[in-house]
N, C-alpha and C positions, 0 to 999 in steps of 0.2 A: 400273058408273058411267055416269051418265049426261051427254050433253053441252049445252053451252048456249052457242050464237054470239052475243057481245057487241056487237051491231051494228043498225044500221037499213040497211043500206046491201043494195038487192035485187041486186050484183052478189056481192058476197060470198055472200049467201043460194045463190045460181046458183051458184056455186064449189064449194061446200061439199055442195051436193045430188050433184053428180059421187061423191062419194067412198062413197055410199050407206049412211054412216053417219046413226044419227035423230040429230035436235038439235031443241032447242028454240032459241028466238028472244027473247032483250028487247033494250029498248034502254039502254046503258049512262048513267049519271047523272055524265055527268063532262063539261066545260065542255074543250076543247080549245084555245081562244083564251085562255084564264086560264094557258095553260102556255107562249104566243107568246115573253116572258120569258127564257125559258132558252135560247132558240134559239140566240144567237149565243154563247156558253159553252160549249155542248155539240156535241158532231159530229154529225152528221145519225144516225150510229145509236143514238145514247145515246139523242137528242130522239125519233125513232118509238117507239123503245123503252120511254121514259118514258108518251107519250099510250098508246102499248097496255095495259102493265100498269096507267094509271090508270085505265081501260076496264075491266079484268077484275075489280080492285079495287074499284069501282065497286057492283057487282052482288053481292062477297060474303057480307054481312049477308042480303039476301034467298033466295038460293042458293049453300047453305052444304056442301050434299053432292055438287053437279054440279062435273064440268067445265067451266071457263068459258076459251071461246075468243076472242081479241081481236086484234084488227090495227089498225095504221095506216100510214098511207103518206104520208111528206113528199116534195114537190118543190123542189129547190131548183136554183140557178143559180149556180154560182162564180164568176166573174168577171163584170164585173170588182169587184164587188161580192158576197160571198155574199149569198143572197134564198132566202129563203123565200115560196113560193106558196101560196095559199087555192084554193078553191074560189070560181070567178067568181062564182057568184049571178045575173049577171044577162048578159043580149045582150052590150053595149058592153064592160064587164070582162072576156068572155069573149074575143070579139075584140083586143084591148088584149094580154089574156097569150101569144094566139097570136102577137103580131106580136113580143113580148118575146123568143119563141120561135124564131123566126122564125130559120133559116140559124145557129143555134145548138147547142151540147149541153147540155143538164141530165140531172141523175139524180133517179132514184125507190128511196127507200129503203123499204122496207116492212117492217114489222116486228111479227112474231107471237107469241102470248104461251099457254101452255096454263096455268092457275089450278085446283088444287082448293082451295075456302078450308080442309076440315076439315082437311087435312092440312098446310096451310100448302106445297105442293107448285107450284113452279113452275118451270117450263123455258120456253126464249125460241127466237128463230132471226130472222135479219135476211138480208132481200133486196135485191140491188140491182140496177139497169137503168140503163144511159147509154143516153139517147135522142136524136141527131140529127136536127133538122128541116129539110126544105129551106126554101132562099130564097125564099118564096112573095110573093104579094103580100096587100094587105089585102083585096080583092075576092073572093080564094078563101078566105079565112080568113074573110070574112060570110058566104061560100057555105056554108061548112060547116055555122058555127054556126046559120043558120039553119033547116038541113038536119036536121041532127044533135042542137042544144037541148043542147053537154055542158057545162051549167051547174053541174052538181051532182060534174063531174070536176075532178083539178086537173090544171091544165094544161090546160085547155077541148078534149080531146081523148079519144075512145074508139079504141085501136088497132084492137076489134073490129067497128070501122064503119067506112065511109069517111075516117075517123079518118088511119089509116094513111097513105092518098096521101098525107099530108101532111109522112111521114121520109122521110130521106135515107139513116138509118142505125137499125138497134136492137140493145145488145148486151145479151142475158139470158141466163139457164139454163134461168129457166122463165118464159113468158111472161104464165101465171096472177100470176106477181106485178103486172104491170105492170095487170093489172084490177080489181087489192087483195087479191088474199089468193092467194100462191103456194104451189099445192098442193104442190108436192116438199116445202116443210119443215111443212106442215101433215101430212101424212102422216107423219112423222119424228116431230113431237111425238105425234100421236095413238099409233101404236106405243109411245111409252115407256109413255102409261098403256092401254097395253091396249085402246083403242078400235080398232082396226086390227090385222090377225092380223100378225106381226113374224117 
């Protein structure tokens, strides 16, 4: 069997090359803001759970005999309002989320999905991380962003960069989730189907 990572995302990619299993690469045909919706309904592991397996589902029709690998990772914020976080996009939104951040906690829910479509076969696994930010100010949070460009992260932050100075606290098992795709239950799924010696 062969496998197929459901993703555009080059840190995933990076992830996944660690485990020195081959994959192939598409990008999955599924609209993630079309499912924003569900969010407040659902508990943060249902809703990653949902955009992953729409990700894997996605890609079926075309690649019908692979393994097809998918994640996603929501940020949200519980008080005092539950919120869900986007990817900034841009400078100013970027900065904006960090000060929302800011001497707070939120968690990152991430959520992995293993798919073979012939089989109709699929296993799941959900990760999570409480992240603590220091009380920064807005100065060091343009410092970053300017530094750093993590436009395309949510949570405007790369822990594996300078990222980091910016907790106070971080509680994980495995830190690979908090990059997007934690390897401990990505390993877990691959063993069930045999991609990984078990």
């Amino acid at each position: 069997m062969r496998l197929l990572l459901a993703s555009t995302s080059r840190y995933r990619r990076d992830l996944l090359e660690r485990l020195g299993v081959p994959f192939e690469v598409a990008a999955p045909d599924f609209d993630e803001a079309a499912h924003d919706h569900a969010f407040a309904s659902s508990t943060d592991e249902a809703f990653a759970l949902r955009l992953a397996e729409g990700k894997a589902r996605s890609l079926a029709t075309a690649y019908p005999q692979l393994a097809i690998l998918a994640a996603d990772q929501i940020a949200t914020l519980a008080a005092p309002t539950r919120t869900l976080l986007h990817k900034p996009g841009t400078t100013e939104r970027a900065v904006a989320q960090l000060m929302t951040l800011a001497g707070r906690t939120h968690t990152l829910t991430t959520a992995v999905v293993l798919f073979h479509p012939a089989s109709s076969r699929l296993v799941t696994a959900v990760d999570r991380q409480r992240l603590t930010m220091r009380a920064y100010g807005e100065d060091e949070a343009r410092a970053y962003v300017a530094a750093a460009k993590p436009l395309d992260c949510v949570g405007a932050y790369r822990v594996e960069d300078a990222g980091v100075t910016l907790f106070e606290r971080i509680d994980a098992d495995d830190v690979t989730g908090i990059i997007g795709l934690p390897l401990l239950h990505v390993c877990r799924l691959l063993r069930q189907f045999a991609l990984l010696p078990s």
